[in-house]
PyMOL commands that place a pseudoatom at each C-alpha (Angstrom):
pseudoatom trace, name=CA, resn=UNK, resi=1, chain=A, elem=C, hetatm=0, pos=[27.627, 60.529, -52.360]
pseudoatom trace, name=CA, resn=UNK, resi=2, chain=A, elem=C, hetatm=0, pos=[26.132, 58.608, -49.378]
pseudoatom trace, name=CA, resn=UNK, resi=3, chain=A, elem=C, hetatm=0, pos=[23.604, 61.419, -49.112]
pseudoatom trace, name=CA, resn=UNK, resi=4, chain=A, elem=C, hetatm=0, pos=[22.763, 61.554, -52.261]
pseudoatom trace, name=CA, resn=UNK, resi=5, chain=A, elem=C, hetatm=0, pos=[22.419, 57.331, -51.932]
pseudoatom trace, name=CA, resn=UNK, resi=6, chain=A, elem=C, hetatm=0, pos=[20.648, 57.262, -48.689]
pseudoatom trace, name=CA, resn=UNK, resi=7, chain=A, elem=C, hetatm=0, pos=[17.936, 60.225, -49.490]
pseudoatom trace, name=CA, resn=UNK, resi=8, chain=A, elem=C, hetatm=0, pos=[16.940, 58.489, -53.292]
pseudoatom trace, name=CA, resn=UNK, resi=9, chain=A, elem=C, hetatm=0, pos=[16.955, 54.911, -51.556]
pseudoatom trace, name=CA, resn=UNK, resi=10, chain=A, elem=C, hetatm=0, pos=[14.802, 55.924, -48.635]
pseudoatom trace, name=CA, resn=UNK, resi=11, chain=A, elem=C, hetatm=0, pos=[17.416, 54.611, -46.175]
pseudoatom trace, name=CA, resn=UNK, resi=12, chain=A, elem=C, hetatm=0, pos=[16.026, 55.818, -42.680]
pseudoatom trace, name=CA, resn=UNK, resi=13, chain=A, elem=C, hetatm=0, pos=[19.484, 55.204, -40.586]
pseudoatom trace, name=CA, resn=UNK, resi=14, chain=A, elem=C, hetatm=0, pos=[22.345, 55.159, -43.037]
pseudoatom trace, name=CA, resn=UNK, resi=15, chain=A, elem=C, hetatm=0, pos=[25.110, 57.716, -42.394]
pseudoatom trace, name=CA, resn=UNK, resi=16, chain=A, elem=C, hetatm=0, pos=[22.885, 60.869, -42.930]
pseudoatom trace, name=CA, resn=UNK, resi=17, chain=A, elem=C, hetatm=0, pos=[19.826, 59.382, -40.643]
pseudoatom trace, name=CA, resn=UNK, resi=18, chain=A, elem=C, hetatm=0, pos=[22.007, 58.223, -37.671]
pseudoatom trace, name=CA, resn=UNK, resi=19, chain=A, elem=C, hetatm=0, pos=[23.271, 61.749, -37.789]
pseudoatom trace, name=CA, resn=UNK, resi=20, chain=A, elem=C, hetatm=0, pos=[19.971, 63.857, -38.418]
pseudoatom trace, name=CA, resn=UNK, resi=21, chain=A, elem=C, hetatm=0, pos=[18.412, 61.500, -35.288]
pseudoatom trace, name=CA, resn=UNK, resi=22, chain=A, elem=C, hetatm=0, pos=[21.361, 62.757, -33.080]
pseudoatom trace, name=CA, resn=UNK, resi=23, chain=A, elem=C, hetatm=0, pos=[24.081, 60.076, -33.280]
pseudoatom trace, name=CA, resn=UNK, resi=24, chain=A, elem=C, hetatm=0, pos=[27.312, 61.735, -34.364]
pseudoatom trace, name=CA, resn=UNK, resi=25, chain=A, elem=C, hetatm=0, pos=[29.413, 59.015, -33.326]
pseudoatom trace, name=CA, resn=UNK, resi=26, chain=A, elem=C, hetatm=0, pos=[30.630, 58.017, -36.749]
pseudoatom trace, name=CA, resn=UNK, resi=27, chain=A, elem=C, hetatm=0, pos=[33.149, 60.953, -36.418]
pseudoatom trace, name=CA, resn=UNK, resi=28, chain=A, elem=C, hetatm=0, pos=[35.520, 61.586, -34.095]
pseudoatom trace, name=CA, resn=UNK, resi=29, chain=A, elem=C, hetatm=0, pos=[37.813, 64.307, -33.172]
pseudoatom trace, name=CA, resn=UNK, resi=30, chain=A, elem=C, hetatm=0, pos=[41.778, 63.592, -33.392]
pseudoatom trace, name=CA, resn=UNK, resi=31, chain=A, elem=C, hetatm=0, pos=[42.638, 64.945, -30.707]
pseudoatom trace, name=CA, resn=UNK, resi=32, chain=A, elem=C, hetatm=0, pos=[42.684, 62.092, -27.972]
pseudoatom trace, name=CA, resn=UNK, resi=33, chain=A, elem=C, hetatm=0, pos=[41.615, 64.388, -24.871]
pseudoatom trace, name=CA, resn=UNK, resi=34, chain=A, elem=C, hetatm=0, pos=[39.124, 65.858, -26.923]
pseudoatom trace, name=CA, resn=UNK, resi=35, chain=A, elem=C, hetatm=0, pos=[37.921, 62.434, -28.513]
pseudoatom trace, name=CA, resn=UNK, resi=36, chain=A, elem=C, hetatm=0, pos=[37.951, 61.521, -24.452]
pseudoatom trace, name=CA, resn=UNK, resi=37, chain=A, elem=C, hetatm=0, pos=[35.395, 64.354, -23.593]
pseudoatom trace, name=CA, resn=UNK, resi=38, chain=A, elem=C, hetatm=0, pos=[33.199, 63.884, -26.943]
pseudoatom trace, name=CA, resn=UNK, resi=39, chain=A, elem=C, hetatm=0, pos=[33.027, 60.259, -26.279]
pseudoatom trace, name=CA, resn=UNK, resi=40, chain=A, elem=C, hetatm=0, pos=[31.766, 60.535, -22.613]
pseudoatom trace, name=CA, resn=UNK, resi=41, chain=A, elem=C, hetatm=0, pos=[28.818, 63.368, -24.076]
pseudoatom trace, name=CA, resn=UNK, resi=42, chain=A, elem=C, hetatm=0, pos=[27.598, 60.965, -26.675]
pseudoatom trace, name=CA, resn=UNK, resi=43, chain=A, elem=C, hetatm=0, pos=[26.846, 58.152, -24.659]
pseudoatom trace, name=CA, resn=UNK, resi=44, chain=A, elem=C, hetatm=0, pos=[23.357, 59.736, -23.902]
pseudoatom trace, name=CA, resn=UNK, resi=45, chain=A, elem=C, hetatm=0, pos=[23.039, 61.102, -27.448]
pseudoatom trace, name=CA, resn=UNK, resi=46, chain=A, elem=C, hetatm=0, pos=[23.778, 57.930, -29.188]
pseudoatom trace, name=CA, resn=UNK, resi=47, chain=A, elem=C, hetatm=0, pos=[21.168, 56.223, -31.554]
pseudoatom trace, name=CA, resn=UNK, resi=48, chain=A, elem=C, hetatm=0, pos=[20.125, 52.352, -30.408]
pseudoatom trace, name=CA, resn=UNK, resi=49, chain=A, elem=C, hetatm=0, pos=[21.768, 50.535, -33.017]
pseudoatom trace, name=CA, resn=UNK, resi=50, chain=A, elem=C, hetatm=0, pos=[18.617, 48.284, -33.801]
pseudoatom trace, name=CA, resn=UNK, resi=51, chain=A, elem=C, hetatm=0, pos=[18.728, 45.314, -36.891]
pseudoatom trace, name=CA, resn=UNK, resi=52, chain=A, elem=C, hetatm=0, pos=[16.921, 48.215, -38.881]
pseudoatom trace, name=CA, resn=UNK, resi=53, chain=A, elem=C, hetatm=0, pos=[19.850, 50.930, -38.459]
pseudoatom trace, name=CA, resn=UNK, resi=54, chain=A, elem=C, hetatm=0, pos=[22.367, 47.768, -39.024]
pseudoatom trace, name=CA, resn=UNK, resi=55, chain=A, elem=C, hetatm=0, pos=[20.505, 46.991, -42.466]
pseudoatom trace, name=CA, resn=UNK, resi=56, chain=A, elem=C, hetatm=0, pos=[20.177, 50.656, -43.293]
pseudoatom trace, name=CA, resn=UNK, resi=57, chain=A, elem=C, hetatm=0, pos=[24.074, 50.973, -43.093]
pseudoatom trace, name=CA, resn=UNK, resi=58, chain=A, elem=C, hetatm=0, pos=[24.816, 47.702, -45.069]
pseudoatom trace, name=CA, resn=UNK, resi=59, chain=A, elem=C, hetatm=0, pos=[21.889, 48.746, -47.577]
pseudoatom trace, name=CA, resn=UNK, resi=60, chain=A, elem=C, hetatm=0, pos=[23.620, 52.488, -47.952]
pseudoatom trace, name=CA, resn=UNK, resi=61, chain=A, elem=C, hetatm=0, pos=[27.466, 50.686, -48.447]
pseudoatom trace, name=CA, resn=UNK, resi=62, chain=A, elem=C, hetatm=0, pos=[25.960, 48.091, -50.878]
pseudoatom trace, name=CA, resn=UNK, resi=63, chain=A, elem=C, hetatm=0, pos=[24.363, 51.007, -52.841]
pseudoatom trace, name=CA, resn=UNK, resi=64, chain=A, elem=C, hetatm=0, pos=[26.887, 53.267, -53.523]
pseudoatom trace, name=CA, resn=UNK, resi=65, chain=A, elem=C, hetatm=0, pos=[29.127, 50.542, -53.911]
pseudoatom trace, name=CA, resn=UNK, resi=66, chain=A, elem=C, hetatm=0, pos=[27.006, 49.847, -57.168]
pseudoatom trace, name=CA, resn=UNK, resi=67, chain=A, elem=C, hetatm=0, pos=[26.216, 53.415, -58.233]
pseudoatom trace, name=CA, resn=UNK, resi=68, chain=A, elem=C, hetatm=0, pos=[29.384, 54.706, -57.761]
pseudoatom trace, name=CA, resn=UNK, resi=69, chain=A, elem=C, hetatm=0, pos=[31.412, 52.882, -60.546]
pseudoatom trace, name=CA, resn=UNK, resi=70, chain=A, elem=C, hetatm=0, pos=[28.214, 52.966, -62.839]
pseudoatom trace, name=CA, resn=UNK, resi=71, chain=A, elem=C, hetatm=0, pos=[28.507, 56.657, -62.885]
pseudoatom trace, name=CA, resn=UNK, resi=72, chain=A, elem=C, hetatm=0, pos=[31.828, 56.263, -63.505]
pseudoatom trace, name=CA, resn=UNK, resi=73, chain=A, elem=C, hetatm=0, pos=[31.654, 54.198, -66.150]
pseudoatom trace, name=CA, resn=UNK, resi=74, chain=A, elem=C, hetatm=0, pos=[28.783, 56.269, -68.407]
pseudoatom trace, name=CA, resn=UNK, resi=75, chain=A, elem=C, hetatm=0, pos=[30.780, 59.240, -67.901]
pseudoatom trace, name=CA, resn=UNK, resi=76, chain=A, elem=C, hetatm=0, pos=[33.911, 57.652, -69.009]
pseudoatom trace, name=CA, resn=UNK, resi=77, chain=A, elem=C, hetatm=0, pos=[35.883, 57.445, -65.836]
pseudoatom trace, name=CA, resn=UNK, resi=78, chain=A, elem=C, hetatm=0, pos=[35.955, 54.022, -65.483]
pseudoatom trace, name=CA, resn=UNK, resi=79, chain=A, elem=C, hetatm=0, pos=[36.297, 51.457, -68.332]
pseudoatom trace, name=CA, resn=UNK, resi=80, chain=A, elem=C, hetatm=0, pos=[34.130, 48.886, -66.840]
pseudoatom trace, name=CA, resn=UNK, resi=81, chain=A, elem=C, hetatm=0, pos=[32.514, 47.597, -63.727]
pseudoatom trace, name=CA, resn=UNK, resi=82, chain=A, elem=C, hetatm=0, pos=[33.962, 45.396, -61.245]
pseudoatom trace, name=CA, resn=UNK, resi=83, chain=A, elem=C, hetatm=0, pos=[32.845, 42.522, -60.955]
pseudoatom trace, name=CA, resn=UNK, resi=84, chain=A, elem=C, hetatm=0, pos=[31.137, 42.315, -57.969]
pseudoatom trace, name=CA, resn=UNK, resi=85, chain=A, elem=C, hetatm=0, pos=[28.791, 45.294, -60.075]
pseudoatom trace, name=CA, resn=UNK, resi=86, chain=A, elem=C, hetatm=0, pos=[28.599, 43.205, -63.497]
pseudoatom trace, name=CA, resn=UNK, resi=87, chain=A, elem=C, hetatm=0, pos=[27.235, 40.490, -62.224]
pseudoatom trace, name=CA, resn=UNK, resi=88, chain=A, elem=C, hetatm=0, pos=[23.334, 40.084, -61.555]
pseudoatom trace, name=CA, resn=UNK, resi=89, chain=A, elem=C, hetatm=0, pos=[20.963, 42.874, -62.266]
pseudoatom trace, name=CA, resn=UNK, resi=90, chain=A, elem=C, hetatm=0, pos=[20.923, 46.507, -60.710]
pseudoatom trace, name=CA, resn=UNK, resi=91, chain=A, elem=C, hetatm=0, pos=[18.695, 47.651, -58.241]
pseudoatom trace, name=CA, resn=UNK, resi=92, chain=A, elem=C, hetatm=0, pos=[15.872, 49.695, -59.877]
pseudoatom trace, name=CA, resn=UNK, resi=93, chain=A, elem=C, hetatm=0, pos=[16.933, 52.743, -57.712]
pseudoatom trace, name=CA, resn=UNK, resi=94, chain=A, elem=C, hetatm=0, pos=[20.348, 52.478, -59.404]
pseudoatom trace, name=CA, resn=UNK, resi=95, chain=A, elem=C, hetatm=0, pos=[19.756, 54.603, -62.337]
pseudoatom trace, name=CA, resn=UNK, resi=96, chain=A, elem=C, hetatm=0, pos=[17.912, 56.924, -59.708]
pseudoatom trace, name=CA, resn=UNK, resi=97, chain=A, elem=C, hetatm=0, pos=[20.822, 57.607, -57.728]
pseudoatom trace, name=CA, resn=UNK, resi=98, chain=A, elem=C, hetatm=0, pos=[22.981, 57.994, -61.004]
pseudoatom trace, name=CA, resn=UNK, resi=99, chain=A, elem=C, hetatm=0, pos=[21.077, 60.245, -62.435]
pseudoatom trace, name=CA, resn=UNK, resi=100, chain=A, elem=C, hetatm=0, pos=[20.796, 62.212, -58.615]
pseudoatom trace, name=CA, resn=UNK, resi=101, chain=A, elem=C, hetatm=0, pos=[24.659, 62.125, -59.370]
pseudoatom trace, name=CA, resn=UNK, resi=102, chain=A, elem=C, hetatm=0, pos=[24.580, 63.661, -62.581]
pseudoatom trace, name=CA, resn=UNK, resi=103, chain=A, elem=C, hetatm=0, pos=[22.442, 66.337, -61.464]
pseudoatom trace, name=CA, resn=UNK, resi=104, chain=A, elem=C, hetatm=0, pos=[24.414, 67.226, -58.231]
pseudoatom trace, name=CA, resn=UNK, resi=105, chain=A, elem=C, hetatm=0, pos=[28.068, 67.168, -60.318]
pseudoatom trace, name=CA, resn=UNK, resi=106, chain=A, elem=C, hetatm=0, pos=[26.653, 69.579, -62.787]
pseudoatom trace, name=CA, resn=UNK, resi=107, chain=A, elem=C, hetatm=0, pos=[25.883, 71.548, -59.782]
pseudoatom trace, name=CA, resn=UNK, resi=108, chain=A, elem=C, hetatm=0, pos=[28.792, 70.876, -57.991]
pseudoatom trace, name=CA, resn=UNK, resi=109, chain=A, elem=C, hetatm=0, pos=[31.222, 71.735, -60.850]
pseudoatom trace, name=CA, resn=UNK, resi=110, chain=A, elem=C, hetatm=0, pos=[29.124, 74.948, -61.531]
pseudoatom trace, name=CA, resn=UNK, resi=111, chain=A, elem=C, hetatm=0, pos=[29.854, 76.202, -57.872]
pseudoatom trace, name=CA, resn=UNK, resi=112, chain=A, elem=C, hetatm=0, pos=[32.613, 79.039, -57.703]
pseudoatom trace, name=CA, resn=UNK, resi=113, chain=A, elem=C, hetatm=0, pos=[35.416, 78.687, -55.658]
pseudoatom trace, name=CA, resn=UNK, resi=114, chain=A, elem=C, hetatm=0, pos=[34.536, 79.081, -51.607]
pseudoatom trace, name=CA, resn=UNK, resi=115, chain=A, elem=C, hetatm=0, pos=[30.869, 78.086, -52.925]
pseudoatom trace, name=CA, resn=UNK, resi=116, chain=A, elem=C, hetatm=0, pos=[28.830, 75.540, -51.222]
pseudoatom trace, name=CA, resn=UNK, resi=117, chain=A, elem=C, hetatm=0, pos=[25.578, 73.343, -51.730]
pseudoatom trace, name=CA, resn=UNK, resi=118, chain=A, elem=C, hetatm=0, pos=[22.900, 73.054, -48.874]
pseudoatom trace, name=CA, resn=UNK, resi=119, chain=A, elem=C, hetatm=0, pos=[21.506, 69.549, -48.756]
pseudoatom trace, name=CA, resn=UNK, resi=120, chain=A, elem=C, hetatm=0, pos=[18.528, 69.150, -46.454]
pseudoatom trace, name=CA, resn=UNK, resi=121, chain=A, elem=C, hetatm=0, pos=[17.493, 65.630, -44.636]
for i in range(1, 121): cmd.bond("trace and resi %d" % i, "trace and resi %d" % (i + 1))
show_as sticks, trace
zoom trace
């Protein structure tokens, strides 16, 4: 979903952009000796966070925080939207990222099991 978000929106240094510049240190291991020795390796690796990559992230949450419950709700899964996505108007790119939805559950549901889908940043 945050892919889907961040690629229609144009978000640089969401989730997806931190980790196709290099950063992977949104995810760590749960192992704590191994979360030890991945920690010390990313220190060089890791992305400046700069007020761009800050907005980028808040941008991406506020985003599919809107478009997630508006899919739901044209497709039934939702009776309404909360009310922090009722009130005020939507986003333009809204109804883009909806419909990138629609078009990547039809996919998604038509995969067989052990099947995949290749996104590319």
């Amino acid at each position: 979903m945050h892919f889907l978000v961040e690629a229609e929106a144009g978000i640089k240094f969401g989730v997806y952009g931190r980790l196709a510049a290099g950063d992977n240190g949104l995810f760590w291991p749960a192992d704590p000796a191994e979360r030890a020795k991945v920690a010390r390796r990313r220190k060089s690796k890791r992305v400046k966070s700069s007020p761009e990559a800050k907005a980028d992230m808040v941008r991406s949450e506020e985003l599919a925080g809107i478009a997630v419950p508006v899919w739901e709700v044209r497709h039934g899964h939702l009776r309404e939207l909360p009310a922090y996505g009722a009130a005020g108007e939507m986003p333009p790119v809204v109804d883009r990222i909806v419909s990138r939805f629609d078009d990547y559950a039809d996919r998604w549901h038509a995969l067989p099991v052990g099947g995949s889908l290749n996104l590319t940043w």
